[in-house]
N, C-alpha and C positions, 0 to 999 in steps of 0.2 A: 577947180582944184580945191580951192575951199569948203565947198557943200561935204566933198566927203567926208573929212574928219568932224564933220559938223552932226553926221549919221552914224559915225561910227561911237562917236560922243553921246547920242542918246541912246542908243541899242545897251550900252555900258555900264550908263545910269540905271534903268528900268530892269538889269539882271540884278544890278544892289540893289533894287528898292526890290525885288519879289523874292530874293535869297534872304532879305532882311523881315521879311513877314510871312513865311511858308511857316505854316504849321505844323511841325515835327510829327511823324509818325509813331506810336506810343510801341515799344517792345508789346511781343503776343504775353497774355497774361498768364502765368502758374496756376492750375486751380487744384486745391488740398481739399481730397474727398474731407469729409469729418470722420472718423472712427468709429464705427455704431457702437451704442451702448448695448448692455447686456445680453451681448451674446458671446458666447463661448464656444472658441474651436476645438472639437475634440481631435485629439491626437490619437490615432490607430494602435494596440501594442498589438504584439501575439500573445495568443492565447493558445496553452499547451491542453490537448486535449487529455481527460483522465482516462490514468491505467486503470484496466479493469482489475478485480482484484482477484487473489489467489483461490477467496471462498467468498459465497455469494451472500453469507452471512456475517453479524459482526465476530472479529475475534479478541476487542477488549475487554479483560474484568475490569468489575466496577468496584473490586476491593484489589489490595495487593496479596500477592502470592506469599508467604512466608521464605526466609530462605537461612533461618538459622536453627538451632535449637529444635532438630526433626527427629532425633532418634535414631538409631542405626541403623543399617542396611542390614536385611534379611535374605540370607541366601540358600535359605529353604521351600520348596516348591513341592504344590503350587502354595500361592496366595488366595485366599476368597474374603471379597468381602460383600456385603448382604446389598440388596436394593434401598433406596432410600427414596420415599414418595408414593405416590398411585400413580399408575398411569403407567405408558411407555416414556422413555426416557427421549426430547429431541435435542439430538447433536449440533450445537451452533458452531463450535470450533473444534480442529484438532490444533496441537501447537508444541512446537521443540524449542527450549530455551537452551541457552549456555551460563553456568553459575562455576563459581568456583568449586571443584572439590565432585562434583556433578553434573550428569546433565540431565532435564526436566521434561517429560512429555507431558502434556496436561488435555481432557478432554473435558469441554464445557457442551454441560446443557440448559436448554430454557426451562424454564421453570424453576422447583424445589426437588424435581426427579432425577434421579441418579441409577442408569441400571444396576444389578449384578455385575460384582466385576472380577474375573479370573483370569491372572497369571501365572505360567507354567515354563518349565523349561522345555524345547522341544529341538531336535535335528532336522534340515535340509534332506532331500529337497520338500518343496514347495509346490503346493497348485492353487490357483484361485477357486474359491465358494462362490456360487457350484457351479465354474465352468468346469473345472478341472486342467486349466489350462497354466502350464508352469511357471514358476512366481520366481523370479532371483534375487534373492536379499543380499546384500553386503556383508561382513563381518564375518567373527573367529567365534562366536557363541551367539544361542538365539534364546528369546522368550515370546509364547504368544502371547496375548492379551485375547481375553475374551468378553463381551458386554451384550450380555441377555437382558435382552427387555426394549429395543429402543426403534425407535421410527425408521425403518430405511429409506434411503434416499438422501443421506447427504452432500451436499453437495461442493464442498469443499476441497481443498489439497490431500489426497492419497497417497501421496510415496514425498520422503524426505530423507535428505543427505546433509544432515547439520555440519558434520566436519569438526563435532567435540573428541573428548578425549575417551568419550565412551559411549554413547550412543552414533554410532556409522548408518545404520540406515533403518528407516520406518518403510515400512510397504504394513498396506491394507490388505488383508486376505480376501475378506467377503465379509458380504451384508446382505444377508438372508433372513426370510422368516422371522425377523423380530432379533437376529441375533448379529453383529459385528465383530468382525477380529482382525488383530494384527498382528504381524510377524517385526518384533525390534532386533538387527544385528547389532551385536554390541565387541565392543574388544575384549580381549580376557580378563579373565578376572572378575568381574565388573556385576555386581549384586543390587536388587531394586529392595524400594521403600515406599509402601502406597499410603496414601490418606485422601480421604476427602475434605472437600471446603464448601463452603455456602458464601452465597453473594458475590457472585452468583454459581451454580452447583457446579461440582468440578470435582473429579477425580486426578488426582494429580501422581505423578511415578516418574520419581527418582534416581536416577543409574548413576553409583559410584563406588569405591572398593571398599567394604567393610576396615 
């Protein structure tokens, strides 16, 4: 009877003496990549693809346009005024502005060349040069423009609907032979004023009421 408590006595001790010297098991360790040096994440945006444009040419002047002190409107027809330069005349732009008091079509070319330039009064209907195929202009009065002398082929916007108070619609008639014309509807009343400019060459034509 005594032996056992004698065993159970040392069994007792020897779980204190190995509970009192196990060597703790250390937590699993964290490890913190380092943050590479000089490199940089790019960030993706969108990227809006470009609109093609109205003319395949530029249509900025490199001077400004005048817009006071022009003179008055002439409403006697037609108008001529002479060629300016050698050469044929090439059409970089055509182009409709809105200004106070008028509105502006303006026809830029390369160079120091400037066709011949005639405007006239004319009546509906309409055909295109030289299909002969029917053209419909907008408005209550018309004038063509006519420009002998100039490179055909441009390539730019041909019909315009600005939505001033006096020019309603541009349509291009034909560009034939060396020669381009256009048909402007206009609202009543409404009488032009031409001049030319340089820098770059440009005919420019005015629509507003005397």
């Amino acid at each position: 009877m005594s032996r056992f408590p004698a065993v159970l006595a040392f069994v007792f001790a020897a779980s204190l003496v190995a509970a009192c010297t196990a060597t703790p098991t250390p937590p699993p360790a964290t490890t913190v990549s380092p943050a590479p040096t000089g490199t940089v994440t790019a960030r993706a945006t969108a990227t809006s693809s470009p609109v093609p444009s109205a003319t395949a040419t530029p249509t900025a002047s490199t001077s400004p346009e005048p817009t006071d002190a022009l003179g008055p409107f002439v409403c006697g027809s037609p108008i001529t005024l002479a060629a300016v330069g050698t050469g044929q005349g090439v059409t970089t732009s055509v182009r409709v502005g809105l200004h106070p008091g008028y509105d502006r079509l303006v026809f830029e070319y390369a160079g120091g060349r400037r066709p011949q330039f005639i405007i006239d009064v004319v009546t509906p209907p309409f055909s295109l040069d030289p299909s002969g195929l029917p053209l419909a202009v907008e408005g209550t009065q018309f004038m063509r423009i006519r420009l002998n002398g100039v490179v055909v082929g441009y390539p730019g916007a041909t019909s315009f609907q600005p939505g001033g108070p006096f020019i309603v619609d541009v349509e291009r008639m034909g560009e034939y032979e060396g020669q381009q014309s256009w048909i402007v509807g206009l609202a009543a009343g409404v009488c032009p004023r031409v001049f030319g400019l340089t820098g770059p060459s440009r005919w420019v034509v005015d629509f507003g009421r005397p």
